[in-house]
C-alpha positions as CSV (number, residue, x, y, z in Angstrom):
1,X,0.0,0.0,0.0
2,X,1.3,3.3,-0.7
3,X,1.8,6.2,2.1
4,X,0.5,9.3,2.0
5,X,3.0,11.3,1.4
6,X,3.6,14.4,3.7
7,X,2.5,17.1,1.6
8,X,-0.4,15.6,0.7
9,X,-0.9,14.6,4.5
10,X,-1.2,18.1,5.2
11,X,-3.4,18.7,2.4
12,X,-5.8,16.7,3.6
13,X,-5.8,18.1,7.5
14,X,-6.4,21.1,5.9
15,X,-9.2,20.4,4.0
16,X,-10.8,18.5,7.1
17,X,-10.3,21.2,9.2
18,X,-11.5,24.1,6.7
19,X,-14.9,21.8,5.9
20,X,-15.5,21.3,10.6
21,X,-14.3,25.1,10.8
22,X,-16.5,26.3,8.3
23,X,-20.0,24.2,9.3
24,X,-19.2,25.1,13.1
25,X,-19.3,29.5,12.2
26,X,-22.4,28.5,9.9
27,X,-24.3,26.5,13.2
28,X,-23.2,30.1,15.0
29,X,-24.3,32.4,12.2
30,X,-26.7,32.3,9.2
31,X,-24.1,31.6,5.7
32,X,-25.8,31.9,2.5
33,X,-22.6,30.3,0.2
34,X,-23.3,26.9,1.9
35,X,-26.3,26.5,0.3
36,X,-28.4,26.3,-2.9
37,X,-31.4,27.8,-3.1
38,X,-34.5,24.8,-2.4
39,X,-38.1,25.0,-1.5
40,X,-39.6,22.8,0.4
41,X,-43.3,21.9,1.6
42,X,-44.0,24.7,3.7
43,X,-46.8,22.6,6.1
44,X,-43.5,20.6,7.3
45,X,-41.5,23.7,8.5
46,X,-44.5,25.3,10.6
47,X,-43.5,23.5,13.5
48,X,-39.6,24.2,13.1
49,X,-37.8,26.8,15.3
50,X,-36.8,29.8,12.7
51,X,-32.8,29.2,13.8
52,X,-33.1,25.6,12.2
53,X,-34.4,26.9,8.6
54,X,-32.0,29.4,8.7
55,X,-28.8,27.4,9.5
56,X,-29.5,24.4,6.8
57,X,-27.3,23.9,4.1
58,X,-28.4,22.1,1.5
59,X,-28.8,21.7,-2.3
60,X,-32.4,19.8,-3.3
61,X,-35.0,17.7,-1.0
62,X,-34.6,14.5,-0.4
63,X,-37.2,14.3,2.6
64,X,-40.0,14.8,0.0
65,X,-39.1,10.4,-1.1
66,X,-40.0,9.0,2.6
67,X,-42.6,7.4,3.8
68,X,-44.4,6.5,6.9
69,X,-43.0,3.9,9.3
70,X,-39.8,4.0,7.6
71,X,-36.5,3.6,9.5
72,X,-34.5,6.7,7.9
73,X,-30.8,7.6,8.3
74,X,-30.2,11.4,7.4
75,X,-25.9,11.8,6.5
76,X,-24.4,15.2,7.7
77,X,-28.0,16.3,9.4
78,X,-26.6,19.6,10.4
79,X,-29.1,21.7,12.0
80,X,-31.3,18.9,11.6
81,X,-34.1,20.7,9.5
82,X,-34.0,17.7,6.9
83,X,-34.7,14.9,10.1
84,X,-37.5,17.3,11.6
85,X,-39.4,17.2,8.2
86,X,-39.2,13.5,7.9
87,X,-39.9,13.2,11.2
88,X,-43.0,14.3,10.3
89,X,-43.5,11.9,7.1
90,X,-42.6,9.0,8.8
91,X,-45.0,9.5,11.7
92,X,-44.7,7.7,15.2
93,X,-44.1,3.9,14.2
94,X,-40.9,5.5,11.9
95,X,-37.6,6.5,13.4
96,X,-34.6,8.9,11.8
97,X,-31.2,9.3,12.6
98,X,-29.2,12.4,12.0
99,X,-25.1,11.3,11.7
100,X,-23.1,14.3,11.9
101,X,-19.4,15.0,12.8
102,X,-19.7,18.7,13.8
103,X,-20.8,19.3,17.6
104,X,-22.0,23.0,17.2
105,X,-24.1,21.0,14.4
106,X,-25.3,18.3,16.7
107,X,-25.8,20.5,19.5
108,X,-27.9,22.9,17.5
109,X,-30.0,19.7,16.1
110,X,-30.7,18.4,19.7
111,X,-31.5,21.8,21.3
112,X,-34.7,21.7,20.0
113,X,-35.6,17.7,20.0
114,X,-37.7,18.0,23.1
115,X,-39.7,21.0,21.9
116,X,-40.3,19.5,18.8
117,X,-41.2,16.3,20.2
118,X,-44.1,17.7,22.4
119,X,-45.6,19.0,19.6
120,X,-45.8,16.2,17.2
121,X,-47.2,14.2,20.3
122,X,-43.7,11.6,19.9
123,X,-40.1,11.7,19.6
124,X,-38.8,9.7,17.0
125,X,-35.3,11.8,16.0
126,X,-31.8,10.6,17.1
127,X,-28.7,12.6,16.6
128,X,-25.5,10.6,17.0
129,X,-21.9,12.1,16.2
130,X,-19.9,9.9,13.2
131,X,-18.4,10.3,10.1
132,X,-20.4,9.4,7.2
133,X,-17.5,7.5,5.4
134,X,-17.7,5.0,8.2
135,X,-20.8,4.6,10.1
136,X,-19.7,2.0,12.3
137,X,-18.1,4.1,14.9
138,X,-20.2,5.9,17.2
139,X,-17.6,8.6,18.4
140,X,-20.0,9.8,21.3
141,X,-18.6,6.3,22.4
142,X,-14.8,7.0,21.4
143,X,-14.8,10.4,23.2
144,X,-16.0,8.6,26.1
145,X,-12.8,6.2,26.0
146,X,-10.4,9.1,25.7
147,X,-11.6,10.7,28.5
148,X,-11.0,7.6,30.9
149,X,-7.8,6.8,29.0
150,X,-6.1,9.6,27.2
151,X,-3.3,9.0,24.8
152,X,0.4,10.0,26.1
153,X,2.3,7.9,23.9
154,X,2.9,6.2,21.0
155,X,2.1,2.6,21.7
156,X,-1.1,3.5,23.2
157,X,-2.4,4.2,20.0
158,X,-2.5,0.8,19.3
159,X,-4.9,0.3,22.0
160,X,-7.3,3.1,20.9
161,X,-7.1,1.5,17.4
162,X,-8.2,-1.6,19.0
163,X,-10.8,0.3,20.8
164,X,-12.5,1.3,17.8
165,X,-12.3,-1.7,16.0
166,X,-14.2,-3.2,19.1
167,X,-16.8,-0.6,18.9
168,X,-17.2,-1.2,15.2
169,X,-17.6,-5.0,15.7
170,X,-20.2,-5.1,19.1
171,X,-21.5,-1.3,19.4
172,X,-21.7,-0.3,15.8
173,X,-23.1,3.1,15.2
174,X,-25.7,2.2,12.6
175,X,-26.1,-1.7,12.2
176,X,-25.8,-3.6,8.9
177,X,-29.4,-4.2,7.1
178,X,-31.2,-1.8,9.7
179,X,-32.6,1.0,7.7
180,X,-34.7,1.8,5.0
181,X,-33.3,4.3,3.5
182,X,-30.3,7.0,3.3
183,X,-31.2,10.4,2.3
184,X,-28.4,13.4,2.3
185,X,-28.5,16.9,1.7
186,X,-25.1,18.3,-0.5
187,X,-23.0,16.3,2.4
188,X,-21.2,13.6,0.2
189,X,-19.0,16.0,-1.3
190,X,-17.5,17.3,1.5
191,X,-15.4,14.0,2.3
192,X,-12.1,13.5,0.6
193,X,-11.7,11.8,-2.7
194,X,-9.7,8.7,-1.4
195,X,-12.8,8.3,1.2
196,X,-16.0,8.2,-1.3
197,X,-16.1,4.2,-2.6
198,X,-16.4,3.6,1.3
199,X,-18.5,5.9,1.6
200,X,-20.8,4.3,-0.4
201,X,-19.9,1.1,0.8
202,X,-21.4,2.0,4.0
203,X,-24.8,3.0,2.4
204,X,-25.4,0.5,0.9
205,X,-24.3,-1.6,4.2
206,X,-26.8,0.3,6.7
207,X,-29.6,-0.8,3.9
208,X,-32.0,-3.4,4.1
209,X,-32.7,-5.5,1.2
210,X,-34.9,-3.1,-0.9
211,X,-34.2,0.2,0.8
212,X,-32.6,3.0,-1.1
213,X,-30.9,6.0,-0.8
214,X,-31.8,9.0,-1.9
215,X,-29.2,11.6,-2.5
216,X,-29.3,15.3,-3.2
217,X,-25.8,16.2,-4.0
218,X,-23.6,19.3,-6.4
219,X,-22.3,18.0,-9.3
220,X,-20.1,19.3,-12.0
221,X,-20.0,18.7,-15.7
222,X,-16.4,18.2,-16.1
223,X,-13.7,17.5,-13.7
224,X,-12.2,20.5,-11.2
225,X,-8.8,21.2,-12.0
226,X,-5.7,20.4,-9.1
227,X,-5.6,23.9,-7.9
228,X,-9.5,23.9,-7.1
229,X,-9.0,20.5,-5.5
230,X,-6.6,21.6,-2.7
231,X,-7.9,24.9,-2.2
232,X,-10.1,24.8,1.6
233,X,-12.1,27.1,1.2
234,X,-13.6,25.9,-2.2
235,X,-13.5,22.4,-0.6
236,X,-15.9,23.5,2.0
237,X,-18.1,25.3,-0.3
238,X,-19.5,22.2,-1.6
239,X,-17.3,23.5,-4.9
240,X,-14.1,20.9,-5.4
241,X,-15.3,17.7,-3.6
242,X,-18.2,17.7,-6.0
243,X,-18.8,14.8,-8.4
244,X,-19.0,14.6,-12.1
245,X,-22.2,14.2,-13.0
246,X,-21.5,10.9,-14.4
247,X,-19.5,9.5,-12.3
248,X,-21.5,10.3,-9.0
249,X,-24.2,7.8,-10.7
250,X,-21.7,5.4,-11.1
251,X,-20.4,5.1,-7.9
252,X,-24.2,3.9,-7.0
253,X,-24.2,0.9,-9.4
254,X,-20.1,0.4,-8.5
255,X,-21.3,-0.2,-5.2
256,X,-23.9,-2.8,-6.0
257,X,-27.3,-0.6,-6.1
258,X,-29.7,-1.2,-9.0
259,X,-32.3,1.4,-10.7
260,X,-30.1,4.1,-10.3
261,X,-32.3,7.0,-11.1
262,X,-32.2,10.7,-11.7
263,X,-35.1,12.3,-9.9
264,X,-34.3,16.1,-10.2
265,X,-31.6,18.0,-11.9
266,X,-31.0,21.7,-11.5
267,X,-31.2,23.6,-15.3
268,X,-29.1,26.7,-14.7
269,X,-25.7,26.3,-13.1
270,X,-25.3,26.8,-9.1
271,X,-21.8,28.3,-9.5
272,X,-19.8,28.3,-12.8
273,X,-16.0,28.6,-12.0
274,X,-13.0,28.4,-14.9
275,X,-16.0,27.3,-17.5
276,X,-16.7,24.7,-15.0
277,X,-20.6,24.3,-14.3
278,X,-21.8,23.0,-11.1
279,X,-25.4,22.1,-10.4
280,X,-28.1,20.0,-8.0
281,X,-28.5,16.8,-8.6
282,X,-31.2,14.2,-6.9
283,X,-30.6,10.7,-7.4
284,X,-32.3,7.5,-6.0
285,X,-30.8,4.2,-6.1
286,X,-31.8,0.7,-4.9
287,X,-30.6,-2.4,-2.8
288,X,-31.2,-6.1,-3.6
289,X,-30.0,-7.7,-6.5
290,X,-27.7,-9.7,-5.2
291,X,-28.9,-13.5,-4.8
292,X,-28.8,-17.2,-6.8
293,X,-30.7,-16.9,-9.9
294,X,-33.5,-19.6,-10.2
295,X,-35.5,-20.2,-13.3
296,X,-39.2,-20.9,-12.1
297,X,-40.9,-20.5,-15.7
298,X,-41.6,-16.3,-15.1
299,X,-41.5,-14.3,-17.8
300,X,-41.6,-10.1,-18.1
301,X,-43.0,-8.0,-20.9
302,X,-41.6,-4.3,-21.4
303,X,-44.3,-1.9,-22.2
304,X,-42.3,0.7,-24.2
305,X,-41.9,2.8,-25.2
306,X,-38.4,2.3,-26.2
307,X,-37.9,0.0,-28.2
308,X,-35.4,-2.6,-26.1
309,X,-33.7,-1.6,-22.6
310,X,-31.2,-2.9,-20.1
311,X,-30.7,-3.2,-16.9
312,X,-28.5,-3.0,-13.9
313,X,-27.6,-6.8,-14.8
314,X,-27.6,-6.5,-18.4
315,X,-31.1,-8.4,-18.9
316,X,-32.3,-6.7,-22.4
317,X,-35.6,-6.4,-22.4
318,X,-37.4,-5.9,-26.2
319,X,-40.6,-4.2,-26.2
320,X,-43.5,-6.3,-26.6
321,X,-41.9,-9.8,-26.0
322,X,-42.0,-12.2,-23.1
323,X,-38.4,-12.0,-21.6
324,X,-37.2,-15.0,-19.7
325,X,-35.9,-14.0,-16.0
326,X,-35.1,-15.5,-13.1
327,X,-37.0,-15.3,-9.3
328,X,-35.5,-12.8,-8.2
329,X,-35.6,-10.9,-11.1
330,X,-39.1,-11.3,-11.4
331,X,-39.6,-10.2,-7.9
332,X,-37.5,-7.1,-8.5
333,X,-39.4,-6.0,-12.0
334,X,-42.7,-6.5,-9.7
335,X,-42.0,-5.1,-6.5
336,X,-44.6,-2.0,-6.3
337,X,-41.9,0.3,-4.0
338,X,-39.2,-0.5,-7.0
339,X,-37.9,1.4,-9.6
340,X,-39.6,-1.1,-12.7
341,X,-43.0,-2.0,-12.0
342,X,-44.8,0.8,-14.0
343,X,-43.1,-0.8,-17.3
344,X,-43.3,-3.9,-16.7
345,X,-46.6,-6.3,-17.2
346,X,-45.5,-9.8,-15.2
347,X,-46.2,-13.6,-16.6
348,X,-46.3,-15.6,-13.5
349,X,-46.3,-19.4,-14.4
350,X,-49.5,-21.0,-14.4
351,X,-48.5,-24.1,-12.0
352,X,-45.4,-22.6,-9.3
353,X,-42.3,-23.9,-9.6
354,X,-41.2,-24.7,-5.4
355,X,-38.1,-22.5,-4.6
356,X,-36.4,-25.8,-3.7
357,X,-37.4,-27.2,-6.9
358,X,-36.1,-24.6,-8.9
359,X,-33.0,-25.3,-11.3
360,X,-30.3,-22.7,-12.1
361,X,-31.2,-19.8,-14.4
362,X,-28.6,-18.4,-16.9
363,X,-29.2,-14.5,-16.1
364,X,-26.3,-14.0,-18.8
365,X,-28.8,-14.9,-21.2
366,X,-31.4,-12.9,-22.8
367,X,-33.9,-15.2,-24.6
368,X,-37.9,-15.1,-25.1
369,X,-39.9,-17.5,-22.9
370,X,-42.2,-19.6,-25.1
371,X,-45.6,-19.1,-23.7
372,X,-46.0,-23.0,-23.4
373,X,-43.2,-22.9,-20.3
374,X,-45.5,-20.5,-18.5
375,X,-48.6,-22.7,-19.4
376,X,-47.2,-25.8,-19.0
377,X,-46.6,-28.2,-21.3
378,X,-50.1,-30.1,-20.6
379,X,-52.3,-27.3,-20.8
380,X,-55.1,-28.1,-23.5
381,X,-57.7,-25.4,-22.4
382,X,-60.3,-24.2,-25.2
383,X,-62.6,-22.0,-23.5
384,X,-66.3,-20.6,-24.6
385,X,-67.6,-17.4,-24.7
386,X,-71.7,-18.6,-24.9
387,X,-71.6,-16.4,-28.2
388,X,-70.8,-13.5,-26.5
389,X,-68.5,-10.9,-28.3
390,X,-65.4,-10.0,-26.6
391,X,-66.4,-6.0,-27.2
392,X,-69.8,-6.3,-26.5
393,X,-71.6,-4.3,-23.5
394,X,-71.1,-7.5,-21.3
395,X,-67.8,-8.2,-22.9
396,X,-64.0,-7.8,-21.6
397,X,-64.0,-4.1,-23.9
């Protein structure tokens, strides 16, 4: 592995500490250049304190893709405006967590839990301090080992390291498969370039199997040049960490989501800087398609109206024709809360295949199911209408 080399070391420090710097003056006092201009649904800010609206930072709305009872996980909550207004959507059987690093940040969030609380008639926010590159360490629960043990010396470092391992393993911050879903608000490009694959990697680890995150996010549409990348202050102003447009969707399907979707995307240019345009971007991205593929006779027609598509797994589906897929794919094309049900019409079989039954389905192959699988190979039915025409008043038009 290679080291970090010392200039680059310091590089990094200073972008850390220009991004905690900066978020800590704007949980003090009001500033405008952290954020993009958003609306949101004015009936769930009534009930927010005025010092909350006014010290968010953010780029889009991702609160407006929750639902109730939902388990939802806010990254870099901030003043926690995004977590009061789900709070709201998600009602008293939901739960979300705000994960922020910044302590004026998470003190400004919980300030106002209690008040909040009493007038919603539950409390259902959390605000926990970790970074959002690696939410395994709860480092309310690090801060508390420092305290009883501070470091003096080298070799005890190893037992801090230790320490946080442990706390990873037995305490973790956010559990694997324990939420359903990840929103963020212009957060994810605030961590360092070397840091964003985990970053992702721990989304999609906090997920259960068919949540999704939904990220609002500045992109740019071509890459920011070396100076812009180690200057602070642009770092912090959501300007030089941000992703090129096509590779922030990339780095969804890289780390194993499926129906990786653009759900709003900012016409005019936030910022434009050396001919280099940055906008809002919205995407939404699903978890679930790992699995064994088993062939149980299904089939899946695309509606259109293009004329053939793929997806995430490279199944090509051609208008009009009955698709051969597996279980699981047949269970992802059907699900209602997915990305593909409005374009798909499903063929269930017409005698179910047991799971255990099943054989091995070739998902590298794209072939048409012959309607006589789906029947089965004894069906013989001849059916009749009485005379009745299939378009008249009593009939099927």
């Amino acid at each position: 592995m290679t080291q970090a080399q010392p200039q680059e070391m310091k590089v990094n420090s200073d972008l850390e500490r220009e991004v905690l710097e900066r978020y800590k003056s704007g949980a003090k006092a009001v500033q405008p250049s952290l954020c993009c201009p958003t609306s949101y649904d004015n009936n769930y800010l009534e009930i927010l304190p005025q010092e909350i609206i006014d010290k968010d930072y953010g780029c889009g709305d991702p609160t407006r893709y929750v639902n109730a009872g939902e388990v939802v996980v806010d990254l870099g909550s901030g003043a926690g405006k995004n977590c009061y207004i789900i709070a709201q959507k998600v009602g008293e059987s939901g739960k979300v967590i705000g994960v922020d690093f910044n302590d004026e940040m998470l003190s400004l969030s919980r300030k106002y839990q209690d008040a909040i609380a009493e007038k919603l008639g539950y409390k259902n926010t959390e605000f926990v301090k970790g970074k959002i590159q690696d939410l395994s360490l709860n480092l309310d629960r690090v801060q508390e080992w420092l305290r009883a043990h501070p470091i003096a010396s080298v070799e005890e470092i190893s037992g801090f390291e230790a320490t946080c391992d442990r706390l990873r393993r037995e305490e973790p911050l956010i559990p694997d498969d324990s939420v359903d879903v990840v929103v963020s608000n212009c957060v994810l490009n605030l961590v360092r370039s070397q840091d964003k694959k985990q970053l992702f990697r721990e989304i999609y680890r906090v997920l259960k199997r068919g949540g999704r995150a939904v990220i609002s996010d500045i992109v740019c549409d071509e890459n920011p040049t070396e100076e812009m990348m180690n200057d602070p202050e642009l770092w912090s102003g959501c300007i030089s960490g941000a992703f090129r447009e096509d590779e922030f969707l990339a780095m969804f399907e890289e780390a194993g989501f499926y129906g990786v979707e653009i759900l709003t995307r900012q016409v005019e240019p936030w910022q434009a800087i050396d001919g280099i345009e940055f906008r809002s971007l919205t995407v939404r991205a699903y978890k679930g398609k790992d699995g064994p593929c088993l062939d149980r006779n299904q089939a899946v027609i695309y509606k259109g109206p293009w004329k053939q598509v793929m997806d995430d797994d490279g199944h090509i589906l051609y208008r009009g024709q009955r698709m051969a897929v597996c279980d699981k794919t047949f269970q992802l094309y059907g699900d209602r809360h997915g990305p593909y049900h409005e374009d798909i019409i499903p063929i269930s079989p017409y005698q179910e295949i047991p799971l255990e039954e099943a054989k091995e389905f070739d998902c590298l192959r794209n072939s048409v199911r012959n309607p006589k699988l789906t029947k089965g190979a004894d069906y013989r039915v001849t059916t009749d209408n009485d005379g009745d025409s299939c378009c008249s008043p009593s009939g099927c038009c």
